[in-house]
N, C-alpha and C positions, 0 to 999 in steps of 0.2 A: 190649148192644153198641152198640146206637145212640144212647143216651144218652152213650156212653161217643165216640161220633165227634163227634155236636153239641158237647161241652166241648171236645175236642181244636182244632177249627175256629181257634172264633175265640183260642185260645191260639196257634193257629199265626201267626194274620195278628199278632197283637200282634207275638208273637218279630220276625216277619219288618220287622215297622214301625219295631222299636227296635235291628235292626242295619242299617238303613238308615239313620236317623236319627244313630248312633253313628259311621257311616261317612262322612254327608256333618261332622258333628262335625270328624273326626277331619284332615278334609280342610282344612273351613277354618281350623285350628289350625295346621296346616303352614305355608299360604301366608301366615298373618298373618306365621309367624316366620322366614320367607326376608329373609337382611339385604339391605337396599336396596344398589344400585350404590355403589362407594367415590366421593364426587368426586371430579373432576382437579385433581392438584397441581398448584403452580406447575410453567411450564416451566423444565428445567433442562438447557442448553445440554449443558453434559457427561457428563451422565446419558443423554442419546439419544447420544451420542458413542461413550461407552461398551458400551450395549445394542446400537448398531450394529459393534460390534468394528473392528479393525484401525486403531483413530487414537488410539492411546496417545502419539505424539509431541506431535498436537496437542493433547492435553486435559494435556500436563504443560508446554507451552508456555501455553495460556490461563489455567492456574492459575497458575505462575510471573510472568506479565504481567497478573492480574487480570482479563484479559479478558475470561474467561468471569464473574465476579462482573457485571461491568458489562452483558454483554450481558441476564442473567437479571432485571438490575433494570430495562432498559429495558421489558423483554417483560411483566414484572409488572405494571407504574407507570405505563403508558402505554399505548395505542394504536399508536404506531409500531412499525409492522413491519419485517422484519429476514429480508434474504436470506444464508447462509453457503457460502460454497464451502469443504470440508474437503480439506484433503489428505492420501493413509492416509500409514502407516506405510512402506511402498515409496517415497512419492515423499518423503518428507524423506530416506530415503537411500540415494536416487539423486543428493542435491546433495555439490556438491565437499567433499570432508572438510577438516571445521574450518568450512565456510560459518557453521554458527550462531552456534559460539563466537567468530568474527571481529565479530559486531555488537555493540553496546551495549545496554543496558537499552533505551533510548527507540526505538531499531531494530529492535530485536525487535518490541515495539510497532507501532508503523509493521507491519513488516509481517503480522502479525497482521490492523492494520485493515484494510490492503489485503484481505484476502478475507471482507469481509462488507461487506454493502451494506445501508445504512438506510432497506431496503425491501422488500416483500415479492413475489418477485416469481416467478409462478407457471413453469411451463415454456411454456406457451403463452405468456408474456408477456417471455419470456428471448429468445423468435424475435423479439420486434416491438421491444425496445429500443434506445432511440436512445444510440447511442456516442459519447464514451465513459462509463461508468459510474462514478459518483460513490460511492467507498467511503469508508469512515469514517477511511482515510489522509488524506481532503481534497484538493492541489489534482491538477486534471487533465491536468495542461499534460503535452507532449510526452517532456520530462525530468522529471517525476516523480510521477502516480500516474496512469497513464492505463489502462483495462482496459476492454479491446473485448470482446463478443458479439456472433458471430453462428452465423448456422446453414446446415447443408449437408445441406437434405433434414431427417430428424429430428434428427440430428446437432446440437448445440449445443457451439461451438467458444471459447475464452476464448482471449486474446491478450494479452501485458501489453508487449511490444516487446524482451521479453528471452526469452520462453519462451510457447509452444504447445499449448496442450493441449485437451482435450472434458470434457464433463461426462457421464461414465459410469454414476452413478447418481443415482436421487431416494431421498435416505435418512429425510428425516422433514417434513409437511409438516401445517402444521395452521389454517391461514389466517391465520397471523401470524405464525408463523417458516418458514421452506424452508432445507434444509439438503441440499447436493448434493454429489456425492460427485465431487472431480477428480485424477488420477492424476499430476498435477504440483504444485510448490508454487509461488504465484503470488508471480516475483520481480519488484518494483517497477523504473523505471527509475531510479528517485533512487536505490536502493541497489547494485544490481546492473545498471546500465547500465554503458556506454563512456566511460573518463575524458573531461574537457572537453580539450581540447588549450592546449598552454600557448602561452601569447600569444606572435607573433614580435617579435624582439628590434628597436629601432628603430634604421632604419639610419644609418647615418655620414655626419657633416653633410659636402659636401663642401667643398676651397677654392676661393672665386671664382675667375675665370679673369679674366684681362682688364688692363685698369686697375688693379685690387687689387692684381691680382700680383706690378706692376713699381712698387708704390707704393712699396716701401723701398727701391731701387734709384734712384729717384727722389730722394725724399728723403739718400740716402748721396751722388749724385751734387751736391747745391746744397750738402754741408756740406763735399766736396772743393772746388768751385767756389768757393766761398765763402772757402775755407783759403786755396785758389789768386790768386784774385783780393786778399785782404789780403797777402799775400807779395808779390805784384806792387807796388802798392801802397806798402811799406815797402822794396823796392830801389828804385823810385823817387825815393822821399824820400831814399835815403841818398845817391844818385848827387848830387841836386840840393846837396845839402848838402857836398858831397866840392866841387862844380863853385862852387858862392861862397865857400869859407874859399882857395880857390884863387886867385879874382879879388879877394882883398883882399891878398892877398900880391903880385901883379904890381903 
């Protein structure tokens, strides 16, 4: 029997050595084959558009106007950053019916750019910008693309001189695109502003007073005068003429 424990011993330590061995094995054959993290795809405007739901209007408007192509190629190709104000599904319609289909191709456009700004611009930095904001519509003048930020406490308020609204949510933000989420759709003033007023008509020249006035009066009066005085005139002559064929006959 004690021969029989000494053999069993050191058979025990081996067993125990080589499911140890088998186990840390087994282990690091696991972790080699855990697949590494997927990269990040390019970003794609309407893919987060999407994932964040309720802006089906707008992702069939940037495909329709190519916008969303352009903006994915900026963000790819480039360095420039890119802030988007989306508007859902609710605020395109809550706009007057027919509003869209009253635009043109190139209008739509327009405003499209009007809510995206070629710049990235964080929410902390939505409170400190200086007004008004330069969107990808271009100019900023008073009539026609002008859009203010500002803020009311955390509140972050947008303005475009036609319509009013906040910025409700932050929908996707990755240090080069910001995509914000506004319950209005941002109407330009070059489109949807106050006709210009039509020019007043110019007024009626008047007629002089004066001199002017009695000028033909004047003039009518020298061609009576005139008539007058030659008739005068010619009875004279006729008198004088009557008065010597008379003194040749006495």
């Amino acid at each position: 029997m004690a021969t029989n424990f000494r053999l069993s011993t050191p058979f025990k330590f081996l067993t125990l050595l080589l499911i140890i061995l088998q186990c840390t094995t087994t282990t690091i054959v696991v972790v080699a084959q855990a697949p590494a993290p997927a990269p990040t795809g390019p970003t794609n405007i309407t893919k987060i558009l999407e994932k964040a739901g309720q802006f089906t209007t707008l992702i069939r408007l940037m495909k329709v106007t190519q916008l969303g192509d352009q903006i994915n190629t900026q963000l790819n190709n480039s360095n420039q950053g890119m802030t988007v104000f989306a508007p859902t599904d609710n605020a395109f319609s809550s706009l007057k019916a027919g509003t869209l289909n009253s635009l043109s191709d190139q209008e739509k456009v327009s405003l499209l750019q009007f809510h995206v700004v070629p710049t990235y611009l964080t929410n902390a930095q939505l409170q400190t910008v200086s007004n008004p904001l330069r969107t990808q519509a271009g100019d900023t003048a008073s009539n026609k693309f002008p859009l203010n930020v500002t803020t009311s406490g955390n509140q972050v308020n947008v303005s475009t001189g036609v319509v009013d609204t906040t910025v409700s949510n932050s929908i996707y933000t990755d240090g080069t695109l910001a995509v914000y989420q506004v319950d209005k759709v941002l109407l330009p003033m070059s489109l949807f502003g106050p006709s210009a007023p039509a020019p007043a008509p110019e007024p009626l020249k008047k007629k002089k007073s004066g001199a002017d006035d009695v000028a033909p009066t004047t003039d009518a009066g020298s061609d009576n005068a005139d008539a007058s005085g030659a008739g005068s005139d010619l009875h004279g002559l006729y008198i004088g003429v009557v008065a010597f064929i008379t003194m040749l006959y006495l």
